[in-house]
Backbone and ligand atoms as CSV (ligand in chain L), in Angstrom:
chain,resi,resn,atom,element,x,y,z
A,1,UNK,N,N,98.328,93.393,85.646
A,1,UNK,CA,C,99.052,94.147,86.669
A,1,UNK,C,C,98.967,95.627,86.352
A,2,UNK,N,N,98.803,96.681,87.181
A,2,UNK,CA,C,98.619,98.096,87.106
A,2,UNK,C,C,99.824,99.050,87.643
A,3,UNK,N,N,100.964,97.987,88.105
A,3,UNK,CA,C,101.974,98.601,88.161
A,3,UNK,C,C,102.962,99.426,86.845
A,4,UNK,N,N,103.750,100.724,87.702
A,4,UNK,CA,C,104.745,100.481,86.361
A,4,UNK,C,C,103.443,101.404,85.127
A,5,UNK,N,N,104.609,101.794,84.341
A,5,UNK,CA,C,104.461,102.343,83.079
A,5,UNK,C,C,103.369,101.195,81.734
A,6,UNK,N,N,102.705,101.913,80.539
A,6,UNK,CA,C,102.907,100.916,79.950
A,6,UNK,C,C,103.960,100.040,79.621
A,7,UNK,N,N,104.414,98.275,79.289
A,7,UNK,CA,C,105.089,97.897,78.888
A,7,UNK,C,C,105.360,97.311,77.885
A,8,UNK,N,N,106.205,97.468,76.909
A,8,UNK,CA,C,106.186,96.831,75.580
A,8,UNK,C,C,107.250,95.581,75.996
A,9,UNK,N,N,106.342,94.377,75.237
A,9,UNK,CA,C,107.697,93.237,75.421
A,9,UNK,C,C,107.820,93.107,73.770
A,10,UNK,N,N,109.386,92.322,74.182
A,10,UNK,CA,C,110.010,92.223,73.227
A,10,UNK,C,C,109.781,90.330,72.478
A,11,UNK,N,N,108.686,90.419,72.095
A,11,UNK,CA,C,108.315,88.630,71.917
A,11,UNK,C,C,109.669,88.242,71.155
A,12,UNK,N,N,110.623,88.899,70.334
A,12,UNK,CA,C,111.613,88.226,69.594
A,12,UNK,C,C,112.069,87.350,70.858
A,13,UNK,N,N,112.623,88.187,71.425
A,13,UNK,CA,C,113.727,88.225,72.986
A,13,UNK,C,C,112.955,86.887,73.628
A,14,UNK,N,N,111.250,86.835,74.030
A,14,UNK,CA,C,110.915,86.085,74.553
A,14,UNK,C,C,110.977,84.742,74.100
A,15,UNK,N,N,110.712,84.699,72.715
A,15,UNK,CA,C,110.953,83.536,71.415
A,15,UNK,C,C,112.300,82.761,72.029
A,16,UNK,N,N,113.051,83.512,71.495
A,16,UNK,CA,C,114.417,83.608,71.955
A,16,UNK,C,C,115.040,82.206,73.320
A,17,UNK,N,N,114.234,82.705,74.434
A,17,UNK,CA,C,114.123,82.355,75.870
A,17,UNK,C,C,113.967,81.029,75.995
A,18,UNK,N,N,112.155,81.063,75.140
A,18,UNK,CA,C,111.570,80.155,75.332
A,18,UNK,C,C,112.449,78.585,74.571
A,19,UNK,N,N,112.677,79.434,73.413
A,19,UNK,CA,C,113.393,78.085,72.531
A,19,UNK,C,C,114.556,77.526,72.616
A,20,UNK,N,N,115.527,78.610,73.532
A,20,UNK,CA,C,116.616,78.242,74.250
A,20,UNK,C,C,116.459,77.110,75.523
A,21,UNK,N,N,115.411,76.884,75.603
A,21,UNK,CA,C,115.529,76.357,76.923
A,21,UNK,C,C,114.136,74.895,77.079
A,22,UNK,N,N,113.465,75.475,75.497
A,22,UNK,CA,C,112.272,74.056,75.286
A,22,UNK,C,C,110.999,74.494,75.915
A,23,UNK,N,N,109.627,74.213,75.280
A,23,UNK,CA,C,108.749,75.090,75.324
A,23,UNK,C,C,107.883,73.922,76.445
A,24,UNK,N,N,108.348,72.637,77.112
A,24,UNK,CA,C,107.793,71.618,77.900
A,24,UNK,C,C,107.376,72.578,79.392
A,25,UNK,N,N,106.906,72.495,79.708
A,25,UNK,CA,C,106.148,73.103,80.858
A,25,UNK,C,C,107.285,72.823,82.387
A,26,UNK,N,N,108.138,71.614,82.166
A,26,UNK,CA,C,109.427,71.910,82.878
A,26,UNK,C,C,110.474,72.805,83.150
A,27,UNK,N,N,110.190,73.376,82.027
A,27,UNK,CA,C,111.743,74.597,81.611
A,27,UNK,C,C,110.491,75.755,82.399
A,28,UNK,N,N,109.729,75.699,82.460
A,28,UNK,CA,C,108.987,77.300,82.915
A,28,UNK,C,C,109.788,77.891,83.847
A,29,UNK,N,N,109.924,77.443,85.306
A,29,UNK,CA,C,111.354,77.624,85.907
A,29,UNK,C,C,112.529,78.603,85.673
A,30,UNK,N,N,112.811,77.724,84.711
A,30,UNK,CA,C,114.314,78.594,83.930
A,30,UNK,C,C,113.858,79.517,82.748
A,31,UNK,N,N,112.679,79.096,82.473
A,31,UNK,CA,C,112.323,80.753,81.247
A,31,UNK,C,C,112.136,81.759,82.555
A,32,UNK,N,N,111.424,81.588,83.042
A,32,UNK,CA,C,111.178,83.017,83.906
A,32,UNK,C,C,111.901,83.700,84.307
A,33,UNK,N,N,113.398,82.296,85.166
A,33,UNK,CA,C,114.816,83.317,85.298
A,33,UNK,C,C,115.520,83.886,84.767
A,34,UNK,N,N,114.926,83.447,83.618
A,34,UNK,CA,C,115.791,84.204,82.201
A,34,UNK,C,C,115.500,85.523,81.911
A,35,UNK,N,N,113.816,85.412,81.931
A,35,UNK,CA,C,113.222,86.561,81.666
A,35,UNK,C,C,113.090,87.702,83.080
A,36,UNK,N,N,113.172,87.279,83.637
A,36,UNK,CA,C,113.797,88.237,84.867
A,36,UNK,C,C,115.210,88.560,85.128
A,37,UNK,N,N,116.001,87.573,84.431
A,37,UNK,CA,C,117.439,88.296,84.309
A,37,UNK,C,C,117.565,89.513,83.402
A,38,UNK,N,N,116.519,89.160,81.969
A,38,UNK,CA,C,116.177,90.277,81.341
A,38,UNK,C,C,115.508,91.264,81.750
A,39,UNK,N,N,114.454,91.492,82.293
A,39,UNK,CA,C,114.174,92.709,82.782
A,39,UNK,C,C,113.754,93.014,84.060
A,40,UNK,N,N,115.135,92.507,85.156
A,40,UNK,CA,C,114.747,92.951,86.530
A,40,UNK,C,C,113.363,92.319,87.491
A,41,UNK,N,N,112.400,92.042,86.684
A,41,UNK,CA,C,111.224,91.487,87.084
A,41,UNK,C,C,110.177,90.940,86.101
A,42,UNK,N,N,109.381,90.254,86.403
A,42,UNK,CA,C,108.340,89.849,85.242
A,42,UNK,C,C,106.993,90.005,84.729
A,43,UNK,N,N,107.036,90.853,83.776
A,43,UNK,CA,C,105.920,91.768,83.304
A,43,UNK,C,C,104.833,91.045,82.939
A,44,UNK,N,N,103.979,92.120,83.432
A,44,UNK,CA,C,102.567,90.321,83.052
A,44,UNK,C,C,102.627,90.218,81.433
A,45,UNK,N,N,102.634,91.421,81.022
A,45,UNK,CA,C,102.670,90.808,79.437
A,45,UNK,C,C,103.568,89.521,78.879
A,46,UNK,N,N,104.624,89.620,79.430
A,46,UNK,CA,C,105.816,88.397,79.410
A,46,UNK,C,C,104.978,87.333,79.881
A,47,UNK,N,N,104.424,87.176,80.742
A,47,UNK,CA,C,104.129,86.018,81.572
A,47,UNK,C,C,102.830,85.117,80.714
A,48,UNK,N,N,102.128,86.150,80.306
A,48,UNK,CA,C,101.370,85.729,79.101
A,48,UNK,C,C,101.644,85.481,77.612
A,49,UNK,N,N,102.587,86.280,76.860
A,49,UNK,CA,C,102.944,85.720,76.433
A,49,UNK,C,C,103.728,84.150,76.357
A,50,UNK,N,N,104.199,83.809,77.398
A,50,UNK,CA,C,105.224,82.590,77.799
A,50,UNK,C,C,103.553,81.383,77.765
A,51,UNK,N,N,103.027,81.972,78.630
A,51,UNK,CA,C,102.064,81.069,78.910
A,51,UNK,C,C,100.984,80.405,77.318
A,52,UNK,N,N,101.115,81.602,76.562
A,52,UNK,CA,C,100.372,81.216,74.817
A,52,UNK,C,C,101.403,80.487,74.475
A,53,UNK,N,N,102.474,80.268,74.816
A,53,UNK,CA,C,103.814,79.513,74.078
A,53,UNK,C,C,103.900,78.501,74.014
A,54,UNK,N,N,103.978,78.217,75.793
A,54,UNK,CA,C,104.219,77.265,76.001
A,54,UNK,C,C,103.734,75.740,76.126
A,55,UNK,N,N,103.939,74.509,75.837
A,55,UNK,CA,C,102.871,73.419,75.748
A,55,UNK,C,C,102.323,73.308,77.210
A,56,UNK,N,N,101.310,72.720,77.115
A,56,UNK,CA,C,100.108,72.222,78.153
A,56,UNK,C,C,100.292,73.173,79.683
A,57,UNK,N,N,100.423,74.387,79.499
A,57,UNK,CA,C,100.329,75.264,79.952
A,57,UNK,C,C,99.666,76.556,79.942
A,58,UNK,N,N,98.825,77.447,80.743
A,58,UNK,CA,C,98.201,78.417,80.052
A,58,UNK,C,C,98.681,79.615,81.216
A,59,UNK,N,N,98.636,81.026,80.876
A,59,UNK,CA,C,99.185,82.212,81.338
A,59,UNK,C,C,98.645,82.158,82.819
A,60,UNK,N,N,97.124,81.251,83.334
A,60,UNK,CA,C,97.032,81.653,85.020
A,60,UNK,C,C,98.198,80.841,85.569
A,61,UNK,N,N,98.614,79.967,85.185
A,61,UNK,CA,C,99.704,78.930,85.463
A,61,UNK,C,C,100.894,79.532,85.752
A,62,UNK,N,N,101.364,80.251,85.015
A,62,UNK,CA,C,102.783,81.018,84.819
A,62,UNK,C,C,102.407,81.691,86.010
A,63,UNK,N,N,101.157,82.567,86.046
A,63,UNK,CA,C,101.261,83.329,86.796
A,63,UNK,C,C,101.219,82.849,88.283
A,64,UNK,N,N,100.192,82.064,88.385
A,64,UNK,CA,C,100.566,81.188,89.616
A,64,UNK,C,C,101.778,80.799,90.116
A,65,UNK,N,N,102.313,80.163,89.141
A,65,UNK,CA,C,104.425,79.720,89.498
A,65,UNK,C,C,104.610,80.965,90.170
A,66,UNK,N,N,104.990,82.177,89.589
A,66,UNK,CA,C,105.756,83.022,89.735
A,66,UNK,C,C,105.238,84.025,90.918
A,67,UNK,N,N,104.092,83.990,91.518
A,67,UNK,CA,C,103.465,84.124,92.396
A,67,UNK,C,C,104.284,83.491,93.633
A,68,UNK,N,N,103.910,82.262,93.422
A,68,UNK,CA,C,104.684,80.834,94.616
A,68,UNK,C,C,105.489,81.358,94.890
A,69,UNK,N,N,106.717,81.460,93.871
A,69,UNK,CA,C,108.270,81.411,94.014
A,69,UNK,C,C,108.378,82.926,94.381
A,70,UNK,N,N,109.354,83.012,95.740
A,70,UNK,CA,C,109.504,84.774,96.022
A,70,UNK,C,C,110.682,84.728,95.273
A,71,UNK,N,N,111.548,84.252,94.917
A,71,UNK,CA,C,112.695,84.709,93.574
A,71,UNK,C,C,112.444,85.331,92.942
A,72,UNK,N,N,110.807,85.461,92.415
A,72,UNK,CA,C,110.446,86.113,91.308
A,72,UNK,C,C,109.558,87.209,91.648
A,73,UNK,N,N,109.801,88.798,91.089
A,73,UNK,CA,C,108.992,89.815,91.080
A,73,UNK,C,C,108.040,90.064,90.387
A,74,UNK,N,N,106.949,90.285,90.834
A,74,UNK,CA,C,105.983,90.896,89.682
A,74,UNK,C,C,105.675,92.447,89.677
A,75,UNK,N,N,107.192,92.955,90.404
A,75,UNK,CA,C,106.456,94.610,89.927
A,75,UNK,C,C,108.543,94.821,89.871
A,76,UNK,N,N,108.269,96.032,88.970
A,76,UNK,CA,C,109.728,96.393,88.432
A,76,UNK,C,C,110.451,96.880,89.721
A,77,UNK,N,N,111.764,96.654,89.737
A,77,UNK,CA,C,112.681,97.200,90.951
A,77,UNK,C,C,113.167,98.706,90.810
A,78,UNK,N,N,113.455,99.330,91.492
A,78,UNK,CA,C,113.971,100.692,91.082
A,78,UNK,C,C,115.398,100.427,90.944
A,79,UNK,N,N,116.141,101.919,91.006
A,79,UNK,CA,C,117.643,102.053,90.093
A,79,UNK,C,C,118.296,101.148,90.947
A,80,UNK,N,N,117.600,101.700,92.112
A,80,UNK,CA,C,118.636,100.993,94.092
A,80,UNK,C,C,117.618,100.061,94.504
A,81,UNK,N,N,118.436,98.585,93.873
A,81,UNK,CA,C,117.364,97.556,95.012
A,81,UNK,C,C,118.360,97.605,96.482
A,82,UNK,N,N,117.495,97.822,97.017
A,82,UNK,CA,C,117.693,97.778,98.734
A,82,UNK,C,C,117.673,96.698,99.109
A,83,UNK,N,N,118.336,95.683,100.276
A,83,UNK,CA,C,117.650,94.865,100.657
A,83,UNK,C,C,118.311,94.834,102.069
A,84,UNK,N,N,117.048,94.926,103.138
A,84,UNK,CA,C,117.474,95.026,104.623
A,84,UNK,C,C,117.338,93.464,104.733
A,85,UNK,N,N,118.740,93.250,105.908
A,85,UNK,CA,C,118.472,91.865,106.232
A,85,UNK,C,C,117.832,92.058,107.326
A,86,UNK,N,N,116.789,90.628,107.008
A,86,UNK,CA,C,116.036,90.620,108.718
A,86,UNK,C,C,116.355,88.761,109.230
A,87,UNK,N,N,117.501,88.354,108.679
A,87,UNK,CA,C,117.683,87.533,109.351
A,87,UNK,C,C,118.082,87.416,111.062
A,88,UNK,N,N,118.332,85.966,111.918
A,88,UNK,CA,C,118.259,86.448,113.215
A,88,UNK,C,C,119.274,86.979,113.512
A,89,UNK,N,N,120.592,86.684,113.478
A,89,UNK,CA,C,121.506,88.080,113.897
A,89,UNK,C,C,121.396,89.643,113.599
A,90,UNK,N,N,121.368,89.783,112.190
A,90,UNK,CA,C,120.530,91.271,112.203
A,90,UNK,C,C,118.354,91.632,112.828
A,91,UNK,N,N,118.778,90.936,113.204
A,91,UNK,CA,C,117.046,91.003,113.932
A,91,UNK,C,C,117.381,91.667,115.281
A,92,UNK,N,N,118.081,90.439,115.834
A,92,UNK,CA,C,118.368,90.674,117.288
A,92,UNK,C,C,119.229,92.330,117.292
A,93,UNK,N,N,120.002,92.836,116.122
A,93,UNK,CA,C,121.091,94.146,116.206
A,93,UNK,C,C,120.357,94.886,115.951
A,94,UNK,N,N,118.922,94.842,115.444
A,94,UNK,CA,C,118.293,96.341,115.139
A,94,UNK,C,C,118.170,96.583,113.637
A,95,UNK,N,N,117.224,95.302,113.105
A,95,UNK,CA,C,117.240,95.381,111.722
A,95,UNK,C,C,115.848,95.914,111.230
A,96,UNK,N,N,115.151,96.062,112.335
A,96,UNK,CA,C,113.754,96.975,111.808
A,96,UNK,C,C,113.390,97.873,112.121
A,97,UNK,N,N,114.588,98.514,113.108
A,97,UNK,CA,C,114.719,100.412,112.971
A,97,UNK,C,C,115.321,101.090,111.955
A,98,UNK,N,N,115.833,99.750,111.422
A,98,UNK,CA,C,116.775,100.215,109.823
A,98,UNK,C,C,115.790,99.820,108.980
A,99,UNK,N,N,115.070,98.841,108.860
A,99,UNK,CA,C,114.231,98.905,107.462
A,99,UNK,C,C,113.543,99.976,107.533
A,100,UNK,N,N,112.597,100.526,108.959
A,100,UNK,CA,C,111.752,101.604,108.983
A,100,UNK,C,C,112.336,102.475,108.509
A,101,UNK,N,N,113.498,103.381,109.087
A,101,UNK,CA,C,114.321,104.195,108.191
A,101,UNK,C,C,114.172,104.426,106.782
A,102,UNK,N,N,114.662,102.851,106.550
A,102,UNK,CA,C,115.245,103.018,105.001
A,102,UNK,C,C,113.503,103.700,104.414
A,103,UNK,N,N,112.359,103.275,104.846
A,103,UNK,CA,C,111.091,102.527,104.165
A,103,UNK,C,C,110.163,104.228,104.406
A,104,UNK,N,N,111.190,105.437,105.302
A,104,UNK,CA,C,110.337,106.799,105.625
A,104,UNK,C,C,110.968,107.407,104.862
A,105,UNK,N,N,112.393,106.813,104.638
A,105,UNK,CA,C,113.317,108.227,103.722
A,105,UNK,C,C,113.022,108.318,102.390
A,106,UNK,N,N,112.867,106.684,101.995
A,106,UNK,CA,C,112.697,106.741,100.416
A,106,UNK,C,C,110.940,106.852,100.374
A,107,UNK,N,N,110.158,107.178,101.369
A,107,UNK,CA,C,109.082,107.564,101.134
A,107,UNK,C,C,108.282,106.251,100.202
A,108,UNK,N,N,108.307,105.187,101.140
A,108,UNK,CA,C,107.653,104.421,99.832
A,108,UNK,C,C,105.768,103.636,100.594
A,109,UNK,N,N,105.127,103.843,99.841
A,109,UNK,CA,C,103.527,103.569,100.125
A,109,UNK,C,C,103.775,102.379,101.027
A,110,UNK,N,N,102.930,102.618,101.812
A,110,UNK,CA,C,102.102,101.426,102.039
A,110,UNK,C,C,102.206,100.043,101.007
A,111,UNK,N,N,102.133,98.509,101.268
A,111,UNK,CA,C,102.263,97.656,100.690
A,111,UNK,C,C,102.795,97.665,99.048
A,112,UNK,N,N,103.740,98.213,98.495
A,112,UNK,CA,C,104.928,98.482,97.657
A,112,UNK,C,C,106.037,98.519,97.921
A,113,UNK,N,N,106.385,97.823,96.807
A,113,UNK,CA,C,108.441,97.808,96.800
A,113,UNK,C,C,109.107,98.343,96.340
A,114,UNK,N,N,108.367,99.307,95.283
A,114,UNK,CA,C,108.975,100.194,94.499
A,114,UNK,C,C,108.457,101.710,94.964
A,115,UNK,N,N,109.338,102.627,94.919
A,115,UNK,CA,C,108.944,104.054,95.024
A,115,UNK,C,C,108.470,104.587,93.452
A,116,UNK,N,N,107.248,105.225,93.474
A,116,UNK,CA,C,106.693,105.973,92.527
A,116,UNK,C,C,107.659,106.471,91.173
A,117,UNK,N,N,108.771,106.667,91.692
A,117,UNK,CA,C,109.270,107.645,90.910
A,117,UNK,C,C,110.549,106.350,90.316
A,118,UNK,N,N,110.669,105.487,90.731
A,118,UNK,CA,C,111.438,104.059,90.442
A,118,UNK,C,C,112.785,103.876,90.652
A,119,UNK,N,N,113.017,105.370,91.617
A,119,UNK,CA,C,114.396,104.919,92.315
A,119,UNK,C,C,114.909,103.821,92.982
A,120,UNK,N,N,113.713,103.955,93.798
A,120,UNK,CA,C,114.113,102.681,95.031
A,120,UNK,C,C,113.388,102.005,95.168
A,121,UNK,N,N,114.100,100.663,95.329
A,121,UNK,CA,C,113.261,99.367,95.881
A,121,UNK,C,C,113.339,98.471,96.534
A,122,UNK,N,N,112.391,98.352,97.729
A,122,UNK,CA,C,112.931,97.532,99.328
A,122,UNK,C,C,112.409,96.222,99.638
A,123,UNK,N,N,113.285,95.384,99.877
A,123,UNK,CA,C,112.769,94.157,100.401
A,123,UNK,C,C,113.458,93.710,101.519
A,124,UNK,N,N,112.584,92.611,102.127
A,124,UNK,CA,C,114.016,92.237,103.170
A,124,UNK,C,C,114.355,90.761,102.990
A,125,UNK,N,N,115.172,90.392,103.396
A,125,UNK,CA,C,116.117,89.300,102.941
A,125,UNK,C,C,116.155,88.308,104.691
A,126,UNK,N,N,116.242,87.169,103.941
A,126,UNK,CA,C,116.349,86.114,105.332
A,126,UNK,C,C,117.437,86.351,105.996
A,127,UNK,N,N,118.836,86.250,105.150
A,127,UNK,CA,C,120.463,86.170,105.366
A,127,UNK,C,C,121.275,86.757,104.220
A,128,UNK,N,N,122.063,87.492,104.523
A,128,UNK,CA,C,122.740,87.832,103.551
A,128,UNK,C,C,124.069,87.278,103.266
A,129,UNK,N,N,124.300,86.498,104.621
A,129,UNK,CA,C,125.732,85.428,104.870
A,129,UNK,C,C,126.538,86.740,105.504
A,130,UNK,N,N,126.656,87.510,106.165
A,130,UNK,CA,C,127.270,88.139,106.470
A,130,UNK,C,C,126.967,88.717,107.965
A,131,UNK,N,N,126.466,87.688,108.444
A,131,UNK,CA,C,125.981,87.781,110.164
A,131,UNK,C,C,127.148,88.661,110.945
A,132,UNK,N,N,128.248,88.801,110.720
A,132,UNK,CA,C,129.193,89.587,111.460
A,132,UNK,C,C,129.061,90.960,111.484
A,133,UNK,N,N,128.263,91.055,110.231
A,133,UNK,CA,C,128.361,92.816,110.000
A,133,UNK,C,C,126.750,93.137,110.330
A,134,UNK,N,N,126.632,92.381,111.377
A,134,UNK,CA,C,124.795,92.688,111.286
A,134,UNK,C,C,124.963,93.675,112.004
A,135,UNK,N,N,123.481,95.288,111.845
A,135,UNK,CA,C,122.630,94.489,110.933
A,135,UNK,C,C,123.161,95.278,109.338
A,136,UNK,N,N,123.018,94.346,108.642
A,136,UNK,CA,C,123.461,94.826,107.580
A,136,UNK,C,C,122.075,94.907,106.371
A,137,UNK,N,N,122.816,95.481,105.213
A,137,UNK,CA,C,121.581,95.785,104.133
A,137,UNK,C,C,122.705,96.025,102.780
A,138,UNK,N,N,122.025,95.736,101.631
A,138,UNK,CA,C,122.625,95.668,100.623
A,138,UNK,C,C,121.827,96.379,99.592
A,139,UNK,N,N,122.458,97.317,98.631
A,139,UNK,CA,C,122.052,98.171,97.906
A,139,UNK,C,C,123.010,97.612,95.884
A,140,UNK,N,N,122.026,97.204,95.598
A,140,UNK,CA,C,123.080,96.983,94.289
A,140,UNK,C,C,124.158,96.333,94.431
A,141,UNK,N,N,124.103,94.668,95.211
A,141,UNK,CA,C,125.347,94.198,95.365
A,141,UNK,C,C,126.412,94.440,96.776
A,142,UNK,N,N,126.317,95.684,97.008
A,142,UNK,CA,C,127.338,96.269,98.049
A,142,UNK,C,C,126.478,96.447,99.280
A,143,UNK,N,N,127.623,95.451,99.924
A,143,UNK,CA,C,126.787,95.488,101.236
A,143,UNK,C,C,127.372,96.976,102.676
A,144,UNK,N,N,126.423,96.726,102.845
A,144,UNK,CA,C,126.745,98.174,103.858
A,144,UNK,C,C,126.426,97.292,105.495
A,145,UNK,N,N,127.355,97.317,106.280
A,145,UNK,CA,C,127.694,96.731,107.533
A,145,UNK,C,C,127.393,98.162,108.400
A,146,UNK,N,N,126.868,97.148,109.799
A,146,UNK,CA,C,126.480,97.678,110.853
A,146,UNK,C,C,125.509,98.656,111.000
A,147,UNK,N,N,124.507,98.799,110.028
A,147,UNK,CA,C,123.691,99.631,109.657
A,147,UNK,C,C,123.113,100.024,111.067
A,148,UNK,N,N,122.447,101.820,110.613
A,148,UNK,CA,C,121.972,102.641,111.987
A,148,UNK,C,C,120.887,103.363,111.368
A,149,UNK,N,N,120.056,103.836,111.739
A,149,UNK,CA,C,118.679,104.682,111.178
A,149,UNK,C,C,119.446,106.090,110.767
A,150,UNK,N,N,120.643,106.196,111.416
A,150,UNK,CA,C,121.186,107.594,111.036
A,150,UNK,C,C,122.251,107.284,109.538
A,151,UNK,N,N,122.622,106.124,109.841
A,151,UNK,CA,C,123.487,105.808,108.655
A,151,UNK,C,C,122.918,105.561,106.974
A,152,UNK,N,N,121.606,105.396,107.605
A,152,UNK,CA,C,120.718,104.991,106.090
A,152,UNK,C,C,120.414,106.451,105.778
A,153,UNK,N,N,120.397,107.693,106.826
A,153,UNK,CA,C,119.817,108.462,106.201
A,153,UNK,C,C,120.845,109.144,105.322
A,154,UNK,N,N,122.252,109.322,105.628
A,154,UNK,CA,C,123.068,109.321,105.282
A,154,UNK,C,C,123.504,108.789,103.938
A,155,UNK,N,N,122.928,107.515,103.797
A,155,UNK,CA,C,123.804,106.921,102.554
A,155,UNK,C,C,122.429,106.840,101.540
A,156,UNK,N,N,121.160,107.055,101.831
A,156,UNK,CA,C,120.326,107.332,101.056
A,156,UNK,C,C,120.119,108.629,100.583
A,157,UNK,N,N,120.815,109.826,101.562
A,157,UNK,CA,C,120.932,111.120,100.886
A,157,UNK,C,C,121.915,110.879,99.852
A,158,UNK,N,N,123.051,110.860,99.498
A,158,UNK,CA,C,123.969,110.439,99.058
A,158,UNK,C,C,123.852,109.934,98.000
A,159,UNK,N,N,122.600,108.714,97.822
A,159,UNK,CA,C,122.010,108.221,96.227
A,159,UNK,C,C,121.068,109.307,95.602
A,160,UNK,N,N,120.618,109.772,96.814
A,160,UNK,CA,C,119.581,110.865,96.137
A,160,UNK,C,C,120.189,112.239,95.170
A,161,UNK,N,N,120.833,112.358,95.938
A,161,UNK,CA,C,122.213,113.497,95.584
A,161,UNK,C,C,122.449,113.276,93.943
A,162,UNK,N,N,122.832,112.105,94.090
A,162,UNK,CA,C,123.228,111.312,92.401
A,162,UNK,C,C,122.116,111.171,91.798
A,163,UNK,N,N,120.818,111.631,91.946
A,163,UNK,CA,C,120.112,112.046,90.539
A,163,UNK,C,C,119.026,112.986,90.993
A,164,UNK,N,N,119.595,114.235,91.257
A,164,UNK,CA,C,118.974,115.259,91.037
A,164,UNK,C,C,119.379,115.913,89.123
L,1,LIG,S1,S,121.312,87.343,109.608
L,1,LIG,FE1,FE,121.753,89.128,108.492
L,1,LIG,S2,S,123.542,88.602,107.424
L,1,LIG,FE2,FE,123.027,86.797,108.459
């Protein structure tokens, strides 16, 4: 992967993971969530390492799983994971004049989720369970109701503000 900084993993930490949870090619699953609870997303170095670890398994494997499964990232999130819902109640309210928004302010490339600089990072979400407040979007947990292209610009100045 060419995302992202160099990365150093921490094989203790991964050791750790792996042996907590049994090195059978079943647990792969739950190592990965582990190792993405640890660092936000899963670094190919991690993924290879796991994959030399683990029995009757080899690193295209891992990588394949974690590919499959959208639970799992393969590029790091920024400070602000974003996430616009585009489920159908926020669809039908105007949930992709708000992702566009969100996706011009934080200036982020073409096919990427992360902005360059690793502030921000956008995805969109099926449901957030909160169909009343559509369309809504969630930033770090906190959801922000009734979202507007003017309101994102607003509350994304606002994060920006907080790290100049
Ligand atoms: S569809 Fe967006 S919260 Fe349910």
């Amino acid at each position: 992967m060419s995302v992202g900084s160099p990365f150093k993993i921490d094989t203790a930490k991964l050791d750790e993971i792996i042996n907590a949870n049994g090195a059978e090619k079943s647990k792969l699953i739950a190592i990965l969530q582990s190792v993405q609870g640890e660092y936000h997303y899963l670094p190919e170095e991690a993924m290879t390492y796991i994959g030399e670890k683990m029995d009757g398994i080899s690193p295209a494997t891992v990588y394949g799983v974690a590919t499959f499964y959208a639970q799992f990232s393969l590029e790091p999130k920024g400070k602000y994971e974003i996430k616009v819902c585009d489920g159908t109640a926020c669809h039908v309210r105007g949930s992709m004049p708000v992702l566009d928004a969100v996706r011009k302010k934080i200036k982020l490339s073409d096919g990427k989720m992360t902005t360059e600089n690793g502030i921000f990072s956008l995805e969109t979400v099926s449901c957030l369970g909160a169909c009343s407040l559509a369309p809504a979007m969630v930033i770090n947990e906190k959801i922000y109701p009734k979202m507007t292209p003017d309101a994102v610009e607003i509350i994304i100045d606002t994060l920006l503000k907080e790290n100049v």
